[in-house]
C-alpha positions in Angstrom: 0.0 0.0 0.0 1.5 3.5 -0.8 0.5 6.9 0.8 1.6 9.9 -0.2 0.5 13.8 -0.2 -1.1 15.4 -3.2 1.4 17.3 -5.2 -0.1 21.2 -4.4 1.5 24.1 -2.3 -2.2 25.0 -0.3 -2.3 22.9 2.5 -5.6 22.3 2.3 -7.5 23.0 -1.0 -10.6 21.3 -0.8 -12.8 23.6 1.8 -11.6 26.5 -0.5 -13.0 24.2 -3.5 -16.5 24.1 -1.7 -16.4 27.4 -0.5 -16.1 29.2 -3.8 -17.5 26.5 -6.0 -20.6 26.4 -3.1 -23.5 28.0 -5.3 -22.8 25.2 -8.2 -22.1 21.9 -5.9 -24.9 20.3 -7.9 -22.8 20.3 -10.7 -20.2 17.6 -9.5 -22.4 14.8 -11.0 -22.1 16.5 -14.1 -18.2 16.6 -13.9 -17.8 13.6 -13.0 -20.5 11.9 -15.6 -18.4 13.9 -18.5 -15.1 12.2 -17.1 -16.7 8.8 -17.0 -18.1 9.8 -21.0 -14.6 11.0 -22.1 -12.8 7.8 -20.7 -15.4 5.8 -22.6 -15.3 7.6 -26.0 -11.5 7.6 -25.9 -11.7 3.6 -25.4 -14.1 3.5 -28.8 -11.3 6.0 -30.9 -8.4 3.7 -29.7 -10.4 0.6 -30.5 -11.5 2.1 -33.8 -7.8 2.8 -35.2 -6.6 -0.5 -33.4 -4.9 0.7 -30.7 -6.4 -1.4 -28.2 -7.0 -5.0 -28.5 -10.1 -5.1 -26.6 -13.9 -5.3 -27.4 -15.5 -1.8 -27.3 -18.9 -3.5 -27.1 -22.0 -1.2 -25.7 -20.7 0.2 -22.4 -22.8 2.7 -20.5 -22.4 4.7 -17.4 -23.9 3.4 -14.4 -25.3 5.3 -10.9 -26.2 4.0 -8.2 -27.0 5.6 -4.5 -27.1 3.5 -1.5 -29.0 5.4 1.0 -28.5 4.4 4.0 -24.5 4.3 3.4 -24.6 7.4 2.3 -22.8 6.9 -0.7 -22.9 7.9 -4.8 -21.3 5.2 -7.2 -20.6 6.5 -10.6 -19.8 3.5 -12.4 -18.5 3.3 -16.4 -16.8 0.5 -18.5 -14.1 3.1 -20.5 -10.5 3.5 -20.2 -9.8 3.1 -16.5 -6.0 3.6 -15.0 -3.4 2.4 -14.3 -1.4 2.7 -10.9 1.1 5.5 -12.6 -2.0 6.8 -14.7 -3.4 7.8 -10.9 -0.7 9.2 -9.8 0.0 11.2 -12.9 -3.9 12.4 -13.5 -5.2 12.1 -9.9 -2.1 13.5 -7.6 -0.6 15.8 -10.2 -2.2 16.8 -13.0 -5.5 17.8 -11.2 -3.6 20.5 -9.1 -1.4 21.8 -12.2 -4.0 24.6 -12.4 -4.9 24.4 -8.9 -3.3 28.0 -7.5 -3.8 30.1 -10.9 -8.1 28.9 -10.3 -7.3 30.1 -6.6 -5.6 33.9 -7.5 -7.8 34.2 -10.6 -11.6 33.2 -9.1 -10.7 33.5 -5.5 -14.1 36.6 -5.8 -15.9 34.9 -8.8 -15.2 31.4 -8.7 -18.6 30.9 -7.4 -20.2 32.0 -10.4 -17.9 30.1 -13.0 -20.2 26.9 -13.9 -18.0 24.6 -15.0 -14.4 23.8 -13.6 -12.7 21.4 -15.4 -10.9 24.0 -17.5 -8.0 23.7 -14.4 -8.0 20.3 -14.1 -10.6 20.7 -11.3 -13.4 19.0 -12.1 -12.8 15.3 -10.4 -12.1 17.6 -6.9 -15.6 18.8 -7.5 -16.7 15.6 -5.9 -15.0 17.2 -2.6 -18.1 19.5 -2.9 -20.7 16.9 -2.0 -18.0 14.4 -0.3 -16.1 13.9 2.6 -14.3 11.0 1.1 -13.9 10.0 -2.3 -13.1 6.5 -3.3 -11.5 5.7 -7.4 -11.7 2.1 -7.9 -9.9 1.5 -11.7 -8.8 -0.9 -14.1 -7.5 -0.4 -17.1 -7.7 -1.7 -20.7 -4.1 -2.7 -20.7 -3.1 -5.6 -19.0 -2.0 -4.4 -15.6 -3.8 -4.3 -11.7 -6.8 -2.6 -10.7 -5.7 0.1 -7.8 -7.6 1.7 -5.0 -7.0 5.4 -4.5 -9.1 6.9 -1.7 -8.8 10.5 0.4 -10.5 12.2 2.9 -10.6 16.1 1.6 -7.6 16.8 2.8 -3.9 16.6 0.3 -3.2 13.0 2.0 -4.3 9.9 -0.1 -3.9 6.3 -0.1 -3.4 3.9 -3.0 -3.5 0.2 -2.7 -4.0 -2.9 -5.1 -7.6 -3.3 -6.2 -9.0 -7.2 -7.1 -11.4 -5.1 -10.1 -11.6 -7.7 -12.9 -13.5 -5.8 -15.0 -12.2 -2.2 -17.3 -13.3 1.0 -16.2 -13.7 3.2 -12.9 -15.5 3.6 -10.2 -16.1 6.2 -8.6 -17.3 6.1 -4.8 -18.6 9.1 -2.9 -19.4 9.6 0.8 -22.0 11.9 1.4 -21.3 14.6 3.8 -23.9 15.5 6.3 -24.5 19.1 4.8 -25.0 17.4 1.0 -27.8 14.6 2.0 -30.2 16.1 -0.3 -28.2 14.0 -3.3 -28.9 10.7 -1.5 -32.7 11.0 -3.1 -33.3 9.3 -6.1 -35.3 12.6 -7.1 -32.8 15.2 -6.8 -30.4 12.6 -8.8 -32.7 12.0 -11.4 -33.4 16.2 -11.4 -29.8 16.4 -12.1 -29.8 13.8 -14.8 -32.5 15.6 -16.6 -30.9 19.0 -16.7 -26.9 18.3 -17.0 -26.8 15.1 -19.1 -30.2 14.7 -21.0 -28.0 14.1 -23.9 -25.0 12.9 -23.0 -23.4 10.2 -25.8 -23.1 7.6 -23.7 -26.0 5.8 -22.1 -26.3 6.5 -18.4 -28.3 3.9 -16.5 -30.0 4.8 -13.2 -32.1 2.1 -11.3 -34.8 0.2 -13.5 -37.9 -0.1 -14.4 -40.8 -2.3 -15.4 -41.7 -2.7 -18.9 -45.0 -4.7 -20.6 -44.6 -7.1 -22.6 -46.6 -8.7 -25.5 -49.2 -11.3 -24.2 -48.4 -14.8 -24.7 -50.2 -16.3 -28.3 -53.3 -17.7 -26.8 -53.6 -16.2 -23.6 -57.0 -14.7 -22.9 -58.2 -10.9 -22.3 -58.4 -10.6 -18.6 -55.0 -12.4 -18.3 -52.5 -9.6 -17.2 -49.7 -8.8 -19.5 -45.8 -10.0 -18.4 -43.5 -7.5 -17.5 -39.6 -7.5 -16.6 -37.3 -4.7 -15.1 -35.0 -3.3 -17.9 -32.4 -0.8 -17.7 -33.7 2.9 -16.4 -31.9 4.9 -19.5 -31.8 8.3 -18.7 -30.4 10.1 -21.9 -30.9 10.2 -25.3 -27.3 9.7 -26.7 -28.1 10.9 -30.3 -29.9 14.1 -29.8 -31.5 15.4 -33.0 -29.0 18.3 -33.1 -26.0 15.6 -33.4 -27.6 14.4 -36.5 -27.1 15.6 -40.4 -30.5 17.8 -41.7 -30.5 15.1 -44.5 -31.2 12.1 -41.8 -34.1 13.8 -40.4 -37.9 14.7 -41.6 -40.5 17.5 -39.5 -41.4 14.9 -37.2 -38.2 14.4 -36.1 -37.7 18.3 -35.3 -41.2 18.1 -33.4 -40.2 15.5 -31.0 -36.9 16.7 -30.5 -38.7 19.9 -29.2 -41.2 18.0 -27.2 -38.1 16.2 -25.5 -36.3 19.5 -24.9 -39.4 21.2 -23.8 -41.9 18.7 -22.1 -44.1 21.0 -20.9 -44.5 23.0 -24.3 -47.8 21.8 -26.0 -48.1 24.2 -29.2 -45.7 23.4 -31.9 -42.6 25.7 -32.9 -43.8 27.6 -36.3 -40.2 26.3 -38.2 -36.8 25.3 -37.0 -33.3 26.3 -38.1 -30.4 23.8 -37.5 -26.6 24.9 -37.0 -23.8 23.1 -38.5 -20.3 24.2 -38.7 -16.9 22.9 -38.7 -14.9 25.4 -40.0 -13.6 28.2 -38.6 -15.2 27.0 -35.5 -17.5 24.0 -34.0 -21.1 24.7 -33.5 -24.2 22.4 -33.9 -27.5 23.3 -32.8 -31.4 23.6 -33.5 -33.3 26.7 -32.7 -36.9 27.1 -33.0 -39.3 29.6 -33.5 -42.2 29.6 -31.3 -45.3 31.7 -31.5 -44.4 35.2 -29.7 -46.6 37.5 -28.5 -45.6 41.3 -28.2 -45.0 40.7 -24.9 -41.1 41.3 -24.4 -40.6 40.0 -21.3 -38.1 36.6 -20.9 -39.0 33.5 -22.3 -39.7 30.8 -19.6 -38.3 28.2 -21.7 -34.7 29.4 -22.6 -32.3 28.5 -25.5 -30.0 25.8 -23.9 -25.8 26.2 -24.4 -24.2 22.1 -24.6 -20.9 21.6 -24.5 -20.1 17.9 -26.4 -24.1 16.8 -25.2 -22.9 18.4 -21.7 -25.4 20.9 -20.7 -23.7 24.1 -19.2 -26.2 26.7 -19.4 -29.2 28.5 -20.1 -28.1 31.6 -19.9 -26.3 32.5 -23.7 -25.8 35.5 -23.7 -23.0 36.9 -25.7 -23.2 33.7 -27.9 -26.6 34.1 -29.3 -27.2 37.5 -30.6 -29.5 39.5 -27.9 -32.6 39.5 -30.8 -32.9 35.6 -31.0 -32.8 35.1 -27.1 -36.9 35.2 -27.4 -36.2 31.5 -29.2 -36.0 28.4 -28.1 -33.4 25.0 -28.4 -30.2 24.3 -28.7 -26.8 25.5 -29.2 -23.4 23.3 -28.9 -20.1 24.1 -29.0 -16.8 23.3 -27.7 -15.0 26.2 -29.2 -17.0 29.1 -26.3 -15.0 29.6 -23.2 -17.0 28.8 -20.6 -15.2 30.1 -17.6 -14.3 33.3 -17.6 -16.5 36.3 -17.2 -18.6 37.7 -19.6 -16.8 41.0 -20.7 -14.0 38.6 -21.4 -16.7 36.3 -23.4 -18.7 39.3 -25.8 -14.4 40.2 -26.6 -13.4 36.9 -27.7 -13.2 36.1 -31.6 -14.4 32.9 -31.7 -17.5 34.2 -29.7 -17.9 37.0 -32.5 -18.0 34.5 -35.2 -20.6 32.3 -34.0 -22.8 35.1 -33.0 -22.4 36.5 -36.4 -22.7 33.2 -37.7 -25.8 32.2 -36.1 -27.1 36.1 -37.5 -26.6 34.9 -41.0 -28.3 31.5 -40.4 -31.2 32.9 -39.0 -31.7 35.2 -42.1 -31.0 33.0 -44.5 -33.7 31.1 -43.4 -36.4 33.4 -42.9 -35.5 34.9 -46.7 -35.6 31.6 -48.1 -39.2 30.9 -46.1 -40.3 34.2 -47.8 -39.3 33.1 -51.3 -40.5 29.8 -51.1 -44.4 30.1 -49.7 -45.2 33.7 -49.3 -48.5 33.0 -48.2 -47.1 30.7 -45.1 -44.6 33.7 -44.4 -47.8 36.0 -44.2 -50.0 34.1 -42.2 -47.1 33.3 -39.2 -45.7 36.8 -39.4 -47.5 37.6 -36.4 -46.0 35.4 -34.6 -42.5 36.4 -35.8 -42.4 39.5 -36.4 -41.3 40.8 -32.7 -37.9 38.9 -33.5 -37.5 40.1 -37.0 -38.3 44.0 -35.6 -36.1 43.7 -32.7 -33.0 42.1 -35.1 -33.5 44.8 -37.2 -32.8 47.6 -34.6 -30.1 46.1 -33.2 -28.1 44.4 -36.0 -26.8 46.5 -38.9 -26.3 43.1 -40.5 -29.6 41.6 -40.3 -31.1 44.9 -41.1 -29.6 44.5 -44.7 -31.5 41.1 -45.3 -34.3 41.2 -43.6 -34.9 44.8 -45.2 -36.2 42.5 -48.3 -38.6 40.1 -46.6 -39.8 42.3 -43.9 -43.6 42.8 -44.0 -45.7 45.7 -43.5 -49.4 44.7 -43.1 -52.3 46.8 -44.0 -55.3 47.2 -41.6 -57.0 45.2 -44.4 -54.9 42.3 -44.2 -53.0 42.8 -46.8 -48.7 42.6 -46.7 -46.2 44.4 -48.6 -42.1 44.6 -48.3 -40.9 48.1 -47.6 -40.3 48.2 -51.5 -43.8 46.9 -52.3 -45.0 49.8 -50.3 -43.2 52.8 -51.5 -44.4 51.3 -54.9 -47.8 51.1 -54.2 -47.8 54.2 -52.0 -46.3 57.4 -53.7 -48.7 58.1 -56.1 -51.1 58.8 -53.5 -49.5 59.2 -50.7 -46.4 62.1 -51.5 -47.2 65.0 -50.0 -46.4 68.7 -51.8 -42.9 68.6 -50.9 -42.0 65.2 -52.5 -41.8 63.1 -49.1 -44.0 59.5 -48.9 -46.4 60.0 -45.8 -46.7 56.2 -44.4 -49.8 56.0 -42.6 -50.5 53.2 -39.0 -52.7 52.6 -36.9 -51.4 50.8 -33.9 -55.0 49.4 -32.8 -57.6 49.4 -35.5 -60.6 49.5 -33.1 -59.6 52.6 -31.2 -58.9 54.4 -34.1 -61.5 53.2 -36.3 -63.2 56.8 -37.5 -59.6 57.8 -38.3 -58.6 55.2 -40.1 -62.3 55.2 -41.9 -61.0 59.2 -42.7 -58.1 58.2 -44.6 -59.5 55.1 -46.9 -62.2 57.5 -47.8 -59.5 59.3 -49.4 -57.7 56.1 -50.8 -55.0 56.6 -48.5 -53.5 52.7 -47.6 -53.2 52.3 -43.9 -50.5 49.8 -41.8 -51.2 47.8 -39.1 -48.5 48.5 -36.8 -48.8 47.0 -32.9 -45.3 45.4 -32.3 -44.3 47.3 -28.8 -40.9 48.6 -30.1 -42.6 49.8 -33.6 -41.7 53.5 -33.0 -38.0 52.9 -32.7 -38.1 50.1 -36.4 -39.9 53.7 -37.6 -37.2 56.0 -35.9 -34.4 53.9 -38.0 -36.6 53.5 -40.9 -36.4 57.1 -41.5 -33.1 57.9 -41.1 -31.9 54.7 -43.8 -34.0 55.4 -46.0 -34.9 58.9 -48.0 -38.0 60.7 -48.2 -40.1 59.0 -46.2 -41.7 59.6 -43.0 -44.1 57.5 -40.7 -47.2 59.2 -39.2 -49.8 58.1 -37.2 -53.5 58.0 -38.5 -54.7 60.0 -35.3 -51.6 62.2 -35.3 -53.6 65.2 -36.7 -56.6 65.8 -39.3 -57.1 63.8 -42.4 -55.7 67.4 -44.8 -52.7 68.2 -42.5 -51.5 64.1 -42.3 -50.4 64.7 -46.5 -50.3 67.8 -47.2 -51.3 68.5 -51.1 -51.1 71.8 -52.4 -55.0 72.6 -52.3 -56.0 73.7 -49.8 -59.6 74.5 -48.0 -60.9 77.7 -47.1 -62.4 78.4 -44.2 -66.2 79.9 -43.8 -65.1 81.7 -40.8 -63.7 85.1 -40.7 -60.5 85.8 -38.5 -63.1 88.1 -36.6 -65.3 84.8 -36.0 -62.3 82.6 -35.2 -60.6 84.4 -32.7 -64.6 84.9 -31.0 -65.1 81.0 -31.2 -61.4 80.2 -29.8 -61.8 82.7 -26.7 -65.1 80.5 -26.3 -64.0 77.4 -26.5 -61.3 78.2 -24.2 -63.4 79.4 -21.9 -66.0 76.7 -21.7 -63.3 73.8 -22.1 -62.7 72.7 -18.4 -59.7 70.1 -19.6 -56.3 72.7 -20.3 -54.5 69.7 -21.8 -55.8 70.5 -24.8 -54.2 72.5 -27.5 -56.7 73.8 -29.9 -56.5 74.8 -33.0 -59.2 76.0 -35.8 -58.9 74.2 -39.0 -60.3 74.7 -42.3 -61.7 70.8 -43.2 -64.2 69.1 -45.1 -68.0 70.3 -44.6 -68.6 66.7 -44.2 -65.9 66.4 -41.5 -66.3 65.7 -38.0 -66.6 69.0 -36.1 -64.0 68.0 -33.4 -61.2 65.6 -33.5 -58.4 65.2 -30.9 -55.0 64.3 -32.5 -51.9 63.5 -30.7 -48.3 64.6 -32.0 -46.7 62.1 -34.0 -43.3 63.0 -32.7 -44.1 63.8 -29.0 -45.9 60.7 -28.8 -43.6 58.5 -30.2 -40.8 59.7 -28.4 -43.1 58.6 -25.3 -43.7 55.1 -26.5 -40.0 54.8 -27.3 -39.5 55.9 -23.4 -41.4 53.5 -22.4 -40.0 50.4 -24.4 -36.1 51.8 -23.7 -34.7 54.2 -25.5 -36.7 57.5 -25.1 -34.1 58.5 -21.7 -31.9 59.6 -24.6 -34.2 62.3 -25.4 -34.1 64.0 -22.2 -38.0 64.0 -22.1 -38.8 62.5 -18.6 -42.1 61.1 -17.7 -43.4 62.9 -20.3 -47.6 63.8 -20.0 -49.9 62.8 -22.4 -50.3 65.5 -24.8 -53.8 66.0 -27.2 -54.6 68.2 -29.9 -58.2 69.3 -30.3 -59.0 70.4 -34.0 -62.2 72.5 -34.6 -63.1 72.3 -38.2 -64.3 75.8 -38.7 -66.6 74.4 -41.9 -68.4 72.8 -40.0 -72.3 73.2 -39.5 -72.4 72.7 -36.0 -69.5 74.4 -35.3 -71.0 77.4 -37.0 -73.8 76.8 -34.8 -72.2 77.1 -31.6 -70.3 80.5 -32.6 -73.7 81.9 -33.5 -75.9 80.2 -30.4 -77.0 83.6 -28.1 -77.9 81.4 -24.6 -74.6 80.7 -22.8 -76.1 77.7 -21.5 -77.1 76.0 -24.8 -73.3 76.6 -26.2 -71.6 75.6 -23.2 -73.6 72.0 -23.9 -72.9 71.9 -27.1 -69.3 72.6 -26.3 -68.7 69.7 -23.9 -71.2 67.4 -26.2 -69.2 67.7 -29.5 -65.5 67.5 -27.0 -67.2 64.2 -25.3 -67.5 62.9 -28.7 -64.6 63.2 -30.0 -62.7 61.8 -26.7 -64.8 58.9 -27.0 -64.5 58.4 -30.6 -60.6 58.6 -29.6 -60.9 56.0 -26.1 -60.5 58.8 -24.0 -64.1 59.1 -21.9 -64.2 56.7 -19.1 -65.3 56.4 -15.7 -67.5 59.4 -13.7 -67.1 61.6 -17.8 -68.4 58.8 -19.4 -71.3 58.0 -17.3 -72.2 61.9 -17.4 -72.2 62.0 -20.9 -74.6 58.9 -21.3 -76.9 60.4 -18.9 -76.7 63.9 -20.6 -77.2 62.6 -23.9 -80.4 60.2 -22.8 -81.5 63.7 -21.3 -81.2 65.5 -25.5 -83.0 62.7 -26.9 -85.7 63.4 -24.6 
């Protein structure tokens, strides 16, 4: 038997282990899983170029947790060790890294996830453990050995009678990590870390029906036998080539990653690279709302089938985090913090990468079945808007398959539009006047105003619409977004005719002083316009740009501005050609006025969704009192 003391200068590096690496101790299964994994992979590439003379066969990895010993067996059939190969990978090699984790994470180590990068990640049993046993034999002819320590830098190492290749791995539970004696919390980790690892991983059994016997009758019970309780799915659809797999197999894969997800993803985009960098993956689009807050089901980041994290930002550009699946790479750093991460080159590419994928896919979508495009860009389009603000890149492609729905239902591409638009729609000084609505109930009337002069009016409700509009206007020339309620039908394009008004300046300025006056509300800012006879007499507008800026505020962006909490800000337009406009200026009882003031005001707040509560019920009692 031989005992020696583990080749590092900290006398005692395992509490320091736990203590920074505390918040992630869960994660010591899914070190040590990944070591068992990569000692059973290298056994199939030796065997496969004939460089050992054994039978690969169909290992798998093996857990087991005996309760009431309080101890973890992690169990595979790969490589196992020699006596020197211990020594070498167990006493030495672990702790090569061992001080330069120490000085460089001794504030964030806690927050690292995964610690094998130093050579650490067998210690991370010392998290859970206060011993550890390795029980190995390897696939060269030589004795099994015993290696066993307590947490301290003291081992022991002793002759082993293992007859069969491979490690095992023995943990004793320490009384503060009990929690990972349950068969739950174990099968909990299972689910997140190694759902996919390559190499089965068996845990426990379970019973399985079989086929009744020919000839047995109906209420005989079925036979059943305990198999094998296999965990993972080794060949995860993402591992796969696109050629080997159909829709279905894209569907399920989905359902597998996200159990809990019962509508289907709209379409799927899969990832395959080898060259300048690694990177597989699926990502799905699901149906999104305009509601921008985080997805509960998050894009998952592998590492070889490891799961790491959920968390991938940096890696996937910040406008696709609203998708869902899978992205796996050994080529991202995955310790070190995330300045250091949104720097690197490698990380760079595959973001940009992953970019170029995703447009690729949605263009070819768009060429290929327009109509399919058109029905699910609802459900898209908050991605699509958001990628287009924030990547100059994806601005460029998208800028051609990027729709722009009318209030009828119809959809054009921003080129489409101008097309179809500047005929009509170019006001006197050359500029194309694009006219929303961002809710066509609210702003029915207005919207019914402008097709009754063949104007062509967008749906536009996504949340961060006014900043697409903001950059739309600045990239492209002559052209300007506004609002069907920003102001009266004649001053949203202004033509070179123009209407004159039946009133006289005299008559205005009277009618102004009156309506000011009798106009409780001083939020309003009115103004007399010369309009249509046919015209509604009053109409509340609100500023296209002082609103927008406010709806920008609100969805990030506005601060810039310097505007505040900025109050909401109304226009009232009197349309001085108006009969009953002309009848309050020339009504002689004050009373009769004043009512017909606050009549044709409540109107137009509630043709605009602005009369609610104590006003509204007022003016639904006022008015029964007219009819009368």
């Amino acid at each position: 038997m031989a005992t020696g003391k583990i080749n590092v200068s900290v006398d005692n590096i395992f509490p320091l282990i736990k203590k920074f690496l505390y918040s992630d101790h869960e994660i010591f299964l899914r070190e040590l899983i990944s070591n068992a994994t990569d000692a059973t992979l290298k056994l199939k590439h030796l065997t496969s170029i004939g460089e050992a003379s054994v039978e690969y066969g169909n290992p798998i990895i093996e857990i087991k947790v005996d309760k009431e010993g309080k101890k973890i067996h992690i169990i595979d059939q790969g490589l196992g060790m020699t006596e020197d190969e211990v020594k070498k990978y167990i006493n030495e090699v672990a702790f090569s890294g061992a001080e330069e984790f120490l000085d460089k994470y001794k504030d964030s180590a806690k927050d690292s996830g995964i610690i094998g990068h130093f050579g650490l990640g067998f210690y991370s049993a010392f998290m859970v453990a206060s011993k550890v046993e390795i029980i190995t034999k390897s696939f060269k002819d030589e004795p099994a050995v015993h290696w066993s320590c307590d947490g301290s830098p003291n081992f022991d190492l002793e002759p082993s009678d293992k007859t069969e290749r491979g490690t095992e791995i023995v943990l004793h539970v320490a009384d503060d990590s009990t929690e990972f004696l349950e068969d739950q919390r174990i099968n909990e980790l299972l689910s997140k870390y190694n759902k996919f690892m390559p190499v089965p991983i068996k845990f426990g059994t379970r019973t399985e029906t079989l086929p009744k016997p020919e000839g047995a009758k109906e209420e005989d019970a079925a036979p059943t036998e305990e198999v094998d309780n296999i965990i993972n799915n080794p060949t995860p659809a993402w591992t796969k080539q696109p050629a080997d797999l159909e829709t279905k197999d894209y569907q399920e894969f989905y359902r597998e990653l996200y159990p809990m997800q019962f509508e289907e993803p709209l379409f799927h985009i899969h990832l395959n690279v080898d060259y300048p960098f690694h990177l597989t993956g699926i990502l799905y689009f699901p149906r999104l709302s305009n509601d921008l807050n985080t997805q509960k089901d998050k894009i998952q980041l592998y590492q070889n089938q490891v799961y790491v994290t959920d968390n991938v930002e940096g890696i996937v550009p910040e406008f696709l985090m609203m998708l869902r699946g899978v992205v796996d790479s050994p080529d991202i750093p995955l310790n070190v913090s995330r300045s250091y991460l949104q720097a690197d080159g490698a990380v760079k590419k595959i973001s940009s990468y992953i970019t170029r994928k995703v447009a690729d896919k949605l263009s070819s979508l768009f060429k290929n079945n327009r109509e399919d495009f058109e029905a699910k860009w609802n459900d898209i389009k908050i991605v699509i808007e958001y990628g287009m603000l924030s990547e100059d890149k994806f601005f460029e492609k998208a800028d051609k398959f990027a729709l722009y729905p009318t209030v009828d239902g119809k959809f054009y591409t921003f080129e489409e539009l101008q097309e179809n638009l500047k005929a009509n729609q170019t006001d006197k000084d050359g500029k194309l006047v694009i006219l929303y609505a961002s809710d066509k109930e609210a702003q029915h009337s207005y919207i019914e105003a402008a097709k009754a002069k063949d104007y062509q009016v967008l749906l536009l409700d996504s949340p961060i619409i006014s900043h697409l509009m903001q950059k739309l206007e600045t990239s492209k020339e002559n052209i300007s977004f506004t609002r069907v309620d920003a102001d009266h039908i004649e001053n949203l394009i202004k033509k070179d005719e123009e209407q004159i008004s039946k009133l006289s300046d005299e008559e205005k300025e009277t009618l102004k002083k009156e309506l000011e006056e009798t106009i409780a509300n001083k939020s309003y800012t009115i103004q007399l316009e010369a309009m249509d006879s046919a015209a509604s007499p009053f109409i509340i507008t609100e500023p296209e740009f002082m609103r927008r800026m406010k709806e920008m505020q609100q969805t990030g962006g506005g601060g810039m501005f310097g505007m505040g909490n900025m109050p909401e800000m109304y226009n009232l337009i009197v349309n001085t050609n108006s009969p009953l406009v002309s009848e309050i200026l020339t009504t002689k009882t004050a009373k009769k006025k004043e009512r017909l003031i606050n009549q044709s005001l409540d109107l137009a707040r509630l043709s605009k969704g602005l009369l609610k509560g104590e006003e509204l019920t007022n003016f639904i009692k006022r008015s029964y009192e007219m009819v009368k």
